[in-house]
C-alpha positions as CSV (number, residue, x, y, z in Angstrom):
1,X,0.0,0.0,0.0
2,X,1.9,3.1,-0.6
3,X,2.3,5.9,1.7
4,X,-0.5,8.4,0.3
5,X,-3.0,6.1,0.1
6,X,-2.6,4.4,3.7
7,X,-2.7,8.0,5.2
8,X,-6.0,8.8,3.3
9,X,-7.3,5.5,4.5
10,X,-6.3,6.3,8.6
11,X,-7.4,9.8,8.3
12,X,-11.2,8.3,6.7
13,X,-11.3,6.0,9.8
14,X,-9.9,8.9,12.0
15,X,-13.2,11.4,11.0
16,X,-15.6,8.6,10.8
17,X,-14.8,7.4,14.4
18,X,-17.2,9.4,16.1
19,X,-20.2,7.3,14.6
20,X,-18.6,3.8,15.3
21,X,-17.4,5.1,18.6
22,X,-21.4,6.2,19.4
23,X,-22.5,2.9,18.6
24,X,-20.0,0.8,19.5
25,X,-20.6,2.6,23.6
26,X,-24.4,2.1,22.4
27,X,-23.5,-2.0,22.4
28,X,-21.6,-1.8,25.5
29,X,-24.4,-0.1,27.5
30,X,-27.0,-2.4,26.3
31,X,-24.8,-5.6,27.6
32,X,-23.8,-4.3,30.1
33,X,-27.8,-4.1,31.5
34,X,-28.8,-7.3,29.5
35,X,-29.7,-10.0,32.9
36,X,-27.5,-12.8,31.3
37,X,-24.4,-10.7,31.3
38,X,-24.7,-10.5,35.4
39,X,-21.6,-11.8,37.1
40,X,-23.0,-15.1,38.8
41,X,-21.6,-15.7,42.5
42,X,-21.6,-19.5,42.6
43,X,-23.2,-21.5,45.6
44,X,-20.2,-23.3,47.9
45,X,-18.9,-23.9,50.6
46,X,-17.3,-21.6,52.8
47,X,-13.2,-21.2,52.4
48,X,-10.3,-19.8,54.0
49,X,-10.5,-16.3,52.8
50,X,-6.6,-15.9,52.4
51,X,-6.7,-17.9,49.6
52,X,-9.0,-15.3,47.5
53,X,-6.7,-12.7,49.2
54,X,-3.8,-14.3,47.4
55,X,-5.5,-15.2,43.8
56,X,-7.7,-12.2,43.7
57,X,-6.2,-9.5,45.1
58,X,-6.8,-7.2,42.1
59,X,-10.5,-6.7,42.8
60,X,-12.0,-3.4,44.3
61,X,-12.2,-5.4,48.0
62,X,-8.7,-7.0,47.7
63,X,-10.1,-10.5,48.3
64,X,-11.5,-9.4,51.6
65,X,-14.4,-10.7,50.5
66,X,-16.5,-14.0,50.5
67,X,-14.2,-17.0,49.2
68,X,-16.4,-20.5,48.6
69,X,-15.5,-23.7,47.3
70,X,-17.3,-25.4,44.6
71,X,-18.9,-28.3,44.8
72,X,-17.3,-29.9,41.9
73,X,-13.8,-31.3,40.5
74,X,-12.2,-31.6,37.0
75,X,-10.7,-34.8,35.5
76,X,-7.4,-34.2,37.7
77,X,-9.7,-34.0,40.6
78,X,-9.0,-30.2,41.1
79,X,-11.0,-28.0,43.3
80,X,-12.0,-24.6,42.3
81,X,-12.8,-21.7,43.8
82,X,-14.5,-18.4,43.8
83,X,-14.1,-15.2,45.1
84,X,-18.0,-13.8,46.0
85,X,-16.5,-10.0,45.4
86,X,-15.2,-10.4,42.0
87,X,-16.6,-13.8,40.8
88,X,-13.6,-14.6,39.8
89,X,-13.2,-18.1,39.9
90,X,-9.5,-20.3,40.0
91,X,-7.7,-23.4,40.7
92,X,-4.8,-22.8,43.5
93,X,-2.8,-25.5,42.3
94,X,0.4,-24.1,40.6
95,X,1.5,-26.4,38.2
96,X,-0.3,-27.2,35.3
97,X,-0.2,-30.3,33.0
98,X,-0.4,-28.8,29.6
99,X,0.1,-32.2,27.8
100,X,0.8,-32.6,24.2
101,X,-1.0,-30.4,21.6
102,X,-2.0,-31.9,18.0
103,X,0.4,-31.4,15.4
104,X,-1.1,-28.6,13.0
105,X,-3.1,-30.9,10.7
106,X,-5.0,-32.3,13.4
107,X,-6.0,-28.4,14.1
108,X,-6.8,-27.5,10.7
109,X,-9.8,-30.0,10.6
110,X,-11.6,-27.6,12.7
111,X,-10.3,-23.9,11.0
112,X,-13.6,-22.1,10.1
113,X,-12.0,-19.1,8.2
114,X,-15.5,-17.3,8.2
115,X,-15.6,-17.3,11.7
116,X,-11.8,-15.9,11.9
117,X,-13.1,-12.8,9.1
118,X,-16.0,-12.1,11.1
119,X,-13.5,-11.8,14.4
120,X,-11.5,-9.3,12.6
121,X,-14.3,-7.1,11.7
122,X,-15.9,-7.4,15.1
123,X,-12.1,-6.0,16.8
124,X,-11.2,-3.6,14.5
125,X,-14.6,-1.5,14.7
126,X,-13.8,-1.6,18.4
127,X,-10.2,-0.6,17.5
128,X,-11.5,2.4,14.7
129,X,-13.9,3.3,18.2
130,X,-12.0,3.4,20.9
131,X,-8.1,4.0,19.5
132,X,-8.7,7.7,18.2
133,X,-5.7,8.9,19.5
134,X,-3.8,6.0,17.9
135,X,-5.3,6.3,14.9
136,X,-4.2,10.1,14.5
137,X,-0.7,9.3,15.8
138,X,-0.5,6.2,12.7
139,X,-1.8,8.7,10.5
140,X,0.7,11.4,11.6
141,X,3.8,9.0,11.1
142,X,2.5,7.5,8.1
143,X,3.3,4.0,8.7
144,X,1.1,0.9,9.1
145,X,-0.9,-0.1,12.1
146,X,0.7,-2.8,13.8
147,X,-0.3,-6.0,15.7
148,X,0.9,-8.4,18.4
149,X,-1.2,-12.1,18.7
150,X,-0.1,-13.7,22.1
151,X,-1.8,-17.2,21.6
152,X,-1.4,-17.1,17.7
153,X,-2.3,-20.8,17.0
154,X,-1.8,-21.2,13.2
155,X,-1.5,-17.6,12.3
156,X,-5.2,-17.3,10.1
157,X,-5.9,-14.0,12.3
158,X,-2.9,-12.1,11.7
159,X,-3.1,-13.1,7.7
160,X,-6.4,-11.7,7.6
161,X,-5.0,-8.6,9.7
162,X,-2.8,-8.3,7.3
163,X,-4.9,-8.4,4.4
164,X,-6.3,-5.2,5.8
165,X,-3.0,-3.3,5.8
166,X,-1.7,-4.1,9.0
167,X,2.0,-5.0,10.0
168,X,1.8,-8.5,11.8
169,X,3.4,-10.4,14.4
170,X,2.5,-14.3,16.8
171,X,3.6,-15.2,19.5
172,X,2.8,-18.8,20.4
173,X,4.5,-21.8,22.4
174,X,3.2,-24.7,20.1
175,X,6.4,-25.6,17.7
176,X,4.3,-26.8,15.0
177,X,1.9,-24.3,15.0
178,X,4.1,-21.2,14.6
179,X,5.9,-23.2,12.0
180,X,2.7,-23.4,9.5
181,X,1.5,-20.0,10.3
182,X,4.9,-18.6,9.5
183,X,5.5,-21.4,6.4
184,X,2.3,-21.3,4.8
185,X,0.6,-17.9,5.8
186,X,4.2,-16.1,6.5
187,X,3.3,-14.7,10.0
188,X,5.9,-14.2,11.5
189,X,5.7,-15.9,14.6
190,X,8.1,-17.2,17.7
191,X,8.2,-18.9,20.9
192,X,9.4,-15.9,22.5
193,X,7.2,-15.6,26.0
194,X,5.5,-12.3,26.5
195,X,7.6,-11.5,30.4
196,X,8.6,-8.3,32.0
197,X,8.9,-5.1,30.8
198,X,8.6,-4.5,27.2
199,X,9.2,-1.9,24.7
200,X,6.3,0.1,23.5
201,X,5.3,-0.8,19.6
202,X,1.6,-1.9,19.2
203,X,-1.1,-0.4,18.2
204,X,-3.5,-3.3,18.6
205,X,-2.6,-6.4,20.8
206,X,-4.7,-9.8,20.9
207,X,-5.2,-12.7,23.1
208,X,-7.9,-15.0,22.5
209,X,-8.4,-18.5,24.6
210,X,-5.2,-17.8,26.7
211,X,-5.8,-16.1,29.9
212,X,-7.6,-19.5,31.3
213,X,-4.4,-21.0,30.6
214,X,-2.6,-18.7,32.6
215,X,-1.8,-18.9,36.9
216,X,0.6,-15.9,36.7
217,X,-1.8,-13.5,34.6
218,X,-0.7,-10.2,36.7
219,X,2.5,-10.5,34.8
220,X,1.0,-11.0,32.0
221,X,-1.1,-8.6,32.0
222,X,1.5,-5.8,32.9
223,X,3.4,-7.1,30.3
224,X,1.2,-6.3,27.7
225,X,0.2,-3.3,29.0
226,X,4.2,-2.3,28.6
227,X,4.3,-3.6,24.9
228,X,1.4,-1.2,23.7
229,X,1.5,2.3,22.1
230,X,-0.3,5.1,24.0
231,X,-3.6,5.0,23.6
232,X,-3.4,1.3,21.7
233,X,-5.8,-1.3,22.8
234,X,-5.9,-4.9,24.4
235,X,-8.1,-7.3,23.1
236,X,-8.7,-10.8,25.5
237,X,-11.2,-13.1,25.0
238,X,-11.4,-16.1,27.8
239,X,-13.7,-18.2,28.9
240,X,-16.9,-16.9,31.0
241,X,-16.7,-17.7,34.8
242,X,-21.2,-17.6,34.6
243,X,-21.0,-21.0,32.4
244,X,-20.6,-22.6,35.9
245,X,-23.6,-21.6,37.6
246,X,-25.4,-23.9,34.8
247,X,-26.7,-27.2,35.8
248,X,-24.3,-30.0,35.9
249,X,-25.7,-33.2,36.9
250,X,-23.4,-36.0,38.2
251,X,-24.0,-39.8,38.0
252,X,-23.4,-42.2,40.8
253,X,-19.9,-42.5,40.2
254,X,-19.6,-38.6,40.1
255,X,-18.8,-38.0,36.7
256,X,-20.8,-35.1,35.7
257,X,-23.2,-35.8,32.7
258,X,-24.5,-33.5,30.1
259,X,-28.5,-33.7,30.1
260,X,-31.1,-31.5,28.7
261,X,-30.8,-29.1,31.6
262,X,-27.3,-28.8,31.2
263,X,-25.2,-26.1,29.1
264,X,-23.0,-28.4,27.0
265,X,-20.6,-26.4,27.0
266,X,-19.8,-26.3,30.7
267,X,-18.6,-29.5,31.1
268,X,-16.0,-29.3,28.6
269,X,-14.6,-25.7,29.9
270,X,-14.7,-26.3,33.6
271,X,-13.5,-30.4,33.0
272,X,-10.8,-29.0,30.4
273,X,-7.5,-29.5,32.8
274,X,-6.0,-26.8,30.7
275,X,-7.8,-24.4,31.7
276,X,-7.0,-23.3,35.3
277,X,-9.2,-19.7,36.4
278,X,-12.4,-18.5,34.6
279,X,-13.5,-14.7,34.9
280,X,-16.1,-12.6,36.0
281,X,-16.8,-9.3,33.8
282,X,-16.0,-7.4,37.3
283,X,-12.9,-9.3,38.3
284,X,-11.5,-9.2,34.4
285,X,-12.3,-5.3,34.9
286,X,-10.2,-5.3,37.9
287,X,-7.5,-6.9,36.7
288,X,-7.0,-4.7,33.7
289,X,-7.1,-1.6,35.4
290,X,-4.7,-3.1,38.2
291,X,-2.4,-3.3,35.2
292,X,-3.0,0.1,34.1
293,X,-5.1,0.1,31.1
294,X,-8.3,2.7,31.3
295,X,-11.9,2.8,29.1
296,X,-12.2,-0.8,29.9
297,X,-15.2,-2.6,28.6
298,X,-16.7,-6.2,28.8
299,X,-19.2,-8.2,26.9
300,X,-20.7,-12.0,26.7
301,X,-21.3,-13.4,23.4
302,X,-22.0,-17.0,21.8
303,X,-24.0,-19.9,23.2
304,X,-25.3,-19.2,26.9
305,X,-22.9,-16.5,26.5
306,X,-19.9,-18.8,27.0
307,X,-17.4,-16.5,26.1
308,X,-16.6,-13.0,27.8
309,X,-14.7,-10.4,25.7
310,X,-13.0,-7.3,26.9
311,X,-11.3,-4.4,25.1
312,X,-8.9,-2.0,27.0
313,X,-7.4,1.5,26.2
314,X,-3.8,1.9,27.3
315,X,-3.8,5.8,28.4
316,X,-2.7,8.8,26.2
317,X,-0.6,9.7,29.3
318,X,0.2,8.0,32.4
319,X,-2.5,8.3,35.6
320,X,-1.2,10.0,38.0
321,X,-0.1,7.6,41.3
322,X,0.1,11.1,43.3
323,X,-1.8,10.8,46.3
């Protein structure tokens, strides 16, 4: 794309922003009222509250709050928890067994590139909403809007990302995986872990299907936070801690069955022994503006509203920590 014609194209986006950004805030109002997208506080049994001190001290209470355990396991016979002022809801144990993921073909079986176009679309009008500021400043230095994927699988978002004019990069610990995305799509993509501080150079980062992977996600999140331009944005989509409050009906032997009453997808998300904490709308609120990021906003969306999305501005300038 050469130069004149990328800076007519961010300077269109720039002066139509104001529409999207009306009714993209018109969306977030409207779920953030709508009765299903209420955080659920889980019925347990009463726990040691230090341990919701320790796992969820990001929320407004500091864990000081209610912490209950749940009445149910996952196939490695882990307990679960939840803090009753977040809702977040986690697995103490540390270590997690992340077994052996399929080689790439094995993955491909279930690539739905429609669904990975529609994606794109649905984050980059949140992007051309809420990123004003970066948009003018791409504009200004004439260069290409740039992305980060942490979680990049095979590499089919950042293509498509990059079919819209946007300079691309994965990160993502599976060896074959980065391999095809960066042989057969060329994204660029390493094994390189997202830690510490980081120097500023994104515009637009995305993680989808990561953070419920994740026990040390404060880091994470800070790191992140370090790696983005001002005023770029954060894009996470994980796994919604509500799914649990759906029925889940165990046979005689205590293995949880999936019946009529039950959301099917519950008992693969909260049985999956990858996954090890599941948020709340507040708590994934919390967490992000514990790391610094401002204007952030949550959603549900899919079946039973399994998934919860979020969307985070890092600031223009710093907040002031001055008391």
């Amino acid at each position: 794309m050469k130069a004149g014609t990328l800076l007519f194209f961010l300077l269109r986006v720039a002066t139509t922003a104001n529409v999207s950004a009306r009714r993209c805030l018109a969306d977030v109002l409207e779920a953030d009222t709508s009765e299903s997208a209420q955080d659920a506080r889980l019925q347990g049994t009463p726990a040691d509250p230090k341990m919701c001190r320790e796992m969820c001290g990001f929320c407004d209470s500091r864990g000081s709050g209610k912490c209950v355990s749940l009445p149910w396991v996952d196939t490695a016979n882990r307990s679960f928890f939840q803090c009753h002022a977040c809702g977040f809801v986690f697995n103490p144990r540390a270590n997690v067994n992340e077994g052996e993921m399929p080689e790439a073909s094995h993955y491909l079986k279930s690539i739905n590139v429609e669904g990975f176009e529609y994606q794109v679309a649905f984050t980059l009008e949140r992007w051309r909403c809420y990123a004003r500021n970066r948009i003018a400043a791409i504009a200004k230095e004439g260069r290409k809007p740039r992305a980060l994927e942490v979680g990049s699988a095979l590499g089919f978002m950042m293509a498509i990302f990059r079919a819209q004019g946007w300079e691309v990069e994965g990160r993502e610990m599976w060896p074959s995986w980065r391999n095809f995305a960066s042989r057969y799509l060329q994204v660029p993509s390493s094994g390189e872990m997202v830690t510490g501080e980081g120097v500023p150079q994104y515009d637009l980062i995305y993680s989808n299907q990561v953070l419920e992977h994740v026990n040390d996600f404060m880091p994470l999140l800070s790191a992140l936070y370090s790696r983005l331009l001002p005023g770029g944005m954060l894009w996470i989509g994980t796994t919604n801690a509500n799914i649990a409050s759906r029925p889940r009906t165990p046979n005689a032997k205590g293995k949880v069955l999936v019946t009529k009453e039950s959301n099917p997808l519950t008992v693969p998300i909260f049985d999956n022994t990858l996954h090890v904490n599941h948020w709340s709308r507040e708590s994934l609120r919390a967490a992000a503006e514990s790391a610094g990021f401002a204007e952030v906003y949550t959603m549900v969306r899919g079946l039973d509203d399994w998934e919860l999305v979020m969307y985070a501005m890092k600031p223009v300038k710093r907040r002031s920590t001055a008391v």
